[in-house]
N, C-alpha and C positions, 0 to 999 in steps of 0.2 A: 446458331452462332453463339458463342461463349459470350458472359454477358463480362461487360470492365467496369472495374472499381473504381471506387475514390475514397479514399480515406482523411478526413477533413480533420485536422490536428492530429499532430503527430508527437506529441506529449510520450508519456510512458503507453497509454492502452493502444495511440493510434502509430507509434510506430511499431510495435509489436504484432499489431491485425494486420497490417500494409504488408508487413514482411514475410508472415505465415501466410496473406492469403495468396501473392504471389508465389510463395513453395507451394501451394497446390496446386498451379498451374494457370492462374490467372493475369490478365494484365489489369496492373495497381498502377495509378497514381494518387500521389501522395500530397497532403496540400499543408501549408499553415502561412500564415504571416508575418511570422518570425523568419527575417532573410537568412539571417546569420546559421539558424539553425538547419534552414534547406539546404545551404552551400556543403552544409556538415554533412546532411544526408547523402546529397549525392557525391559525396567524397568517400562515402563509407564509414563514415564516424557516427556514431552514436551519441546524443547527448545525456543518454542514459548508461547505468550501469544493469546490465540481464544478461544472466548466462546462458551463452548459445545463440543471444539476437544477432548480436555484429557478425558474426559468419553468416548467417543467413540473411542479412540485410547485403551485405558483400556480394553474395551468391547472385543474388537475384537482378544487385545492380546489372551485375558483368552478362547475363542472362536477356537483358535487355526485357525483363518483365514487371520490372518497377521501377519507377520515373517521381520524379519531386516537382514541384511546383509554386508558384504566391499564387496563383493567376486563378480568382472563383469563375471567370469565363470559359478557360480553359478545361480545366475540372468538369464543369455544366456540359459543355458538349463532348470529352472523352469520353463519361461514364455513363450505365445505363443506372450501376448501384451506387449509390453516394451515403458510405458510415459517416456516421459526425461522433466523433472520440474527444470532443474537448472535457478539460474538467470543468467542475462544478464545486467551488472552494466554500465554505464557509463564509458566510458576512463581516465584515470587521467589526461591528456592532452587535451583534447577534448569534443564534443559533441556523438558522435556516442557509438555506443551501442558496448562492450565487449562482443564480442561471443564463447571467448575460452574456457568457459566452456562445452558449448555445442560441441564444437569438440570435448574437450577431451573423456567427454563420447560416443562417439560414434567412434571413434578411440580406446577406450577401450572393447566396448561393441562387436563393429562388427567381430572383431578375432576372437568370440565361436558361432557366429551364424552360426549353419551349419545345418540348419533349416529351414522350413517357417514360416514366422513370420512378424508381422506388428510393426513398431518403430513407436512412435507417440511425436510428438514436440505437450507440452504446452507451451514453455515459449514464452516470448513477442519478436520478433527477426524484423531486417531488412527485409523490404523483397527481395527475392532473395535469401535470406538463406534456406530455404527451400529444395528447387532442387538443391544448392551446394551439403548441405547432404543426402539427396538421392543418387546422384551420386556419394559420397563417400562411405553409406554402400552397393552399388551395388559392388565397387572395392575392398573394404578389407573385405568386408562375403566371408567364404566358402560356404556359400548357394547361392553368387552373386542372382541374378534377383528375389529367392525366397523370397530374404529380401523387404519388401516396406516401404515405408516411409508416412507417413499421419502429415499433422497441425491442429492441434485443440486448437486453444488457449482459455486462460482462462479466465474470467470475476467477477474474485473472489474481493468482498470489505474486505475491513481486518475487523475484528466485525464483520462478516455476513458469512464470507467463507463456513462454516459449512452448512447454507442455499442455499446460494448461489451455492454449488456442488451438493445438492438432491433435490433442486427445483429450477431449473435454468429456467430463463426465454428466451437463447435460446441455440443453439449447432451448430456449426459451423465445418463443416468438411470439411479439405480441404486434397483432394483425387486426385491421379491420376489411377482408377481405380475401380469398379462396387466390386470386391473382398474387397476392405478394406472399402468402402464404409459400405457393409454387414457388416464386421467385428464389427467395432463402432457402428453401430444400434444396433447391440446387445448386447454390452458394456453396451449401455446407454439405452436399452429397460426396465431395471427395474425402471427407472426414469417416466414411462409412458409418457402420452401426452407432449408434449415438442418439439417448435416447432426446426425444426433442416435446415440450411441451407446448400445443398452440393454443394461446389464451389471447383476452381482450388488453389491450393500455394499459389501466389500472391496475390489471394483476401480473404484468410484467414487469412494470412499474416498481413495483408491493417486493416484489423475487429480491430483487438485491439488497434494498433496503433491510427486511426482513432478514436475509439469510446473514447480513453485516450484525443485526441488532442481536441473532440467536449466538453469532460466535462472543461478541464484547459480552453478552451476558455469562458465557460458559467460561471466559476468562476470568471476567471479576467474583464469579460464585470462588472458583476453585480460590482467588486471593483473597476473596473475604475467608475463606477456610482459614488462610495463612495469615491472617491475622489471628482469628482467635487460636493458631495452635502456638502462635508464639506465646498468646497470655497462659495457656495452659499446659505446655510444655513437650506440647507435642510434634511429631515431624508430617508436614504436610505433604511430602515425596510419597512418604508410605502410605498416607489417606489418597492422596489421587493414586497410586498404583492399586490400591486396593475399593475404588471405586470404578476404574477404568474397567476391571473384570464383567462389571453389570455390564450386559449386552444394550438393555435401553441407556446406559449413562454413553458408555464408550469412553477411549482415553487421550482420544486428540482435542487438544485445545484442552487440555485438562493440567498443564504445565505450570506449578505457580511461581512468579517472581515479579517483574517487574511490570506486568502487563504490558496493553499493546497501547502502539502510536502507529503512525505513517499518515499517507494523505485518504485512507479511507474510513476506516473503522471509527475514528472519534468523530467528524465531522459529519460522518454518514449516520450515526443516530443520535446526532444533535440536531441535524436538518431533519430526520424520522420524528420526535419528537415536538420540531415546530412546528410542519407538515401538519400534524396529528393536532394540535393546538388552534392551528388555523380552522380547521375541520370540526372542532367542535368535541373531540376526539382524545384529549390532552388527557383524561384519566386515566387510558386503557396503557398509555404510554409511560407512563410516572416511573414505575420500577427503573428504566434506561435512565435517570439520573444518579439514582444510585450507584449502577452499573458503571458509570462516567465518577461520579464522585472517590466509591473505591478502588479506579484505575489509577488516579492520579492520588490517589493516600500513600500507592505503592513506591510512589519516586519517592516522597516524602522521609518515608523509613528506611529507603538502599542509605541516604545523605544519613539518615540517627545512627544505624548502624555503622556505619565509616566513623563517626563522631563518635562513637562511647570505644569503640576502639584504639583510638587518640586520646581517652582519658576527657573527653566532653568538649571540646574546643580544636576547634583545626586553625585557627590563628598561627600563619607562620607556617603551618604544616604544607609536605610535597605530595599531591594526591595524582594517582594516577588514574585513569580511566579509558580500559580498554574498548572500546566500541562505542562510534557517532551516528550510526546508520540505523535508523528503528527497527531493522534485525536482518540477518545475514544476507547473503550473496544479493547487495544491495546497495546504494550508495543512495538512497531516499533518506531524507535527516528530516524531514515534514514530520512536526510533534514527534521528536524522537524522545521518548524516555532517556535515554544513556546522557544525550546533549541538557536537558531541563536535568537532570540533576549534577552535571560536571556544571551548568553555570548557576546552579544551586549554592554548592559548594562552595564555588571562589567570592561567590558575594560572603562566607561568612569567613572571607582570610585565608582561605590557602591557596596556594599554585597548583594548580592545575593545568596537565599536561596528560592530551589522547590522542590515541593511536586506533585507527579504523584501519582496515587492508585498503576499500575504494572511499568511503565520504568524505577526504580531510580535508580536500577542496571545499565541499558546498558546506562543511563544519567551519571552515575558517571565514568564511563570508558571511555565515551568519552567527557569529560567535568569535571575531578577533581578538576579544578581552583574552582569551585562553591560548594556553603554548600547546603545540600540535607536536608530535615526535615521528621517525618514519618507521619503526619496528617497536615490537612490545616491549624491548629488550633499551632500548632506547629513552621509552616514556615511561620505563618506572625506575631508573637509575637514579637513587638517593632516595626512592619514595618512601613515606612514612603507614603509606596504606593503597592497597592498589584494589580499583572498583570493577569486576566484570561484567560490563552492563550493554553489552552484544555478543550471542553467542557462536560465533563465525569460529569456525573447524580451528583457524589457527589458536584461536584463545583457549578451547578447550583442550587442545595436545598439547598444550603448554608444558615445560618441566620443572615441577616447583622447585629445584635444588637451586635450575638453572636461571630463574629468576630471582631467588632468594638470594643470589651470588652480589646480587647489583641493588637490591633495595636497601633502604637505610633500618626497615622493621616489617616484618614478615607480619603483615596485617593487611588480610586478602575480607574481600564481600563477594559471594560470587549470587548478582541480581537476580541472575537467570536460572541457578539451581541447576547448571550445566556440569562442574565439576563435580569428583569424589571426595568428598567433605574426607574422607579418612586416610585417602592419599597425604592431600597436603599437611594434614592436623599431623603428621606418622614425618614428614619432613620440618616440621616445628613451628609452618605458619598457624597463627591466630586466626582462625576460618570462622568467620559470619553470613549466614545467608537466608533466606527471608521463607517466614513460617518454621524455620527447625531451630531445632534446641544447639 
């Protein structure tokens, strides 16, 4: 018998898993706490923005292979697999990673397991967490020892999730046992070939962490470049294209501008770092402040360069700024770069006004101070300087003639190093953009 799901928070990772894993064929229910956002689900609404999810979230409703729920009773006795996909946010006070959501549901969940049954941690966690809660749903199941516990974290890109769960490039199971081991493989056997790695807790644990810490590092290298080729008068496009050719370098994530935000990468090796502090461990980790410190120098300079552009002072001045979402086919504004430096900006006088295709909802909530416009064409009408600081298809097909029509002074920043610096410069704007000359 086909074994059913649960997918316990349905956030960005768990409604994405819920959704693909009933397209494979399975029956999924879906759980969280949040009413408002169940009723959503099963209306077919998304509280997220991913391309491709809400058709297939639709598909599956109408399918009658995926189901929503509040009820952790419910859940307990549908499922034989129960994911738990909540996040793991940073502490208000600190670096380390907030885990109490993931107790809660399992403090919730484990009172109706009176069952055998396999719990499965996706989210991004300390490690050590792990075998905490294993050995918590061992003590409050009435199934004790029949319940087990499995990590299998996630490697989803936001814009890609969708792909990124039916054809994943690999799977990682972290097992304490040949039984759950089985279990997953057959989970993920409709996925076909895919290679899959079975390790202990710890080192499944270690996988995302890790694989988060090696991309923010391969970012801020390439913008620390972009710093020093601004002092020395160099173009940092041509140094990562001409670095990328190195087979061991490679040239993705070698892109310099603005560097990265969202709800993973910075929080996940600032929790890596405390983790590792806790542990006694805090040396091996030290470079990843760095890494942290030169991401956020980069917001810093997109704001100087809009500013020396304006002749040193934006007092009074109309600034625009294209993109709220910490980067395309997305509407996550969690440490968005684009958002910290548009209300950078207005703290030192000027009007600011952005235009995202999907965030300008969750930009306006959390950034009212700022005027919001509904096309690009819109939000930079009278601008004195307009900021590209998301690089979503629409901004980069932009026509510089046809923007230039509506601005008040053709003084463009492009963050992301997405545009033809020689297009626009050849239509009259004053082009600045981070690391070139």
């Amino acid at each position: 018998m086909p074994y059913r799901l649960t997918v316990l928070g349905t956030g960005y990772l768990g409604a994405t898993h819920a959704a693909c894993m009933a397209e494979l064929g399975f029956e999924v229910l879906g759980l969280d706490v949040d009413h408002s956002k169940i009723e959503r689900l099963r209306r077919g609404e998304l509280p997220i923005h991913e391309p491709g999810l809400e058709e297939l979230l639709q598909r599956n409703l109408e399918s009658g292979r995926l189901r929503f729920t509040t009820s952790f009773e419910e859940a307990a006795h549908f499922g034989d697999v129960h994911f738990i996909c909540v996040g793991t946010p940073q502490i208000k006070d600190g670096y380390a990673a907030d885990v109490s959501y993931l107790d809660s549901v399992v403090e919730s969940l484990a009172p109706h397991l009176d069952r055998e049954c396999l719990v499965v941690g996706k989210s991004t966690v300390p490690v050590g967490t792990a075998q905490r809660l294993a050995d918590k749903l061992v003590r409050l199941s009435p199934a004790g020892q029949r319940v087990e516990l499995a990590w299998n974290p996630e490697f989803l890109r936001e814009g890609f999730a969708v792909q990124d769960t039916l054809r994943p490039d690999r799977i990682v199971l972290g097992v304490a046992s040949e039984r759950a081991e089985k279990i997953l493989r057959d989970v993920y056997g409709p996925l076909g070939e895919v290679p899959i790695v079975v390790t202990d807790y710890p080192t499944a644990e270690l996988v995302k962490t890790a694989a988060n810490a090696f991309l923010a590092t391969k970012i801020s290298f390439i913008n620390a470049m972009a710093e020093l080729c601004e002092t020395a008068g160099a173009d940092v496009r041509q140094l990562s294209q001409s670095l990328s050719f190195d087979e061991r370098i490679g040239g993705k994530y070698l892109n310099a501008g603005l560097g990265f935000g969202g709800g993973c990468l910075p929080k996940d090796i600032r929790a890596f770092m405390a983790r590792a502090d806790e542990l006694g461990a805090g040396q091996a980790l030290g470079f990843l402040r760095e890494v942290d410190a030169i991401n956020l120098r980069r917001r810093t300079r997109a704001g100087d360069l809009a500013r020396e552009l304006l002749g040193g002072s934006f007092d009074g001045r109309r600034v625009t700024v294209l993109g709220a979402a910490f980067k395309p086919n997305s509407d996550d504004i969690r440490d968005s770069p684009a958002l910290d430096v548009a209300a950078a900006i207005a703290r030192q006088g000027a009007k600011v006004t952005i235009y995202d295709p999907a965030a300008l909802d969750n930009a306006r909530v959390a950034h009212p101070e700022l005027d919001y416009a509904g096309s690009a064409l819109e939000a930079a009408r009278d601008a004195h300087v307009v900021l590209l600081l998301t690089e979503w298809q629409e901004f980069v097909s932009l026509d510089p003639e046809e923007l230039g029509a509506v601005v008040a002074a053709r003084n463009l920043v492009d963050g992301r190093n997405a545009l033809d610096a020689e297009v626009w410069r050849c239509a009259g704007w004053h082009y600045r953009a981070l690391g070139r000359p």
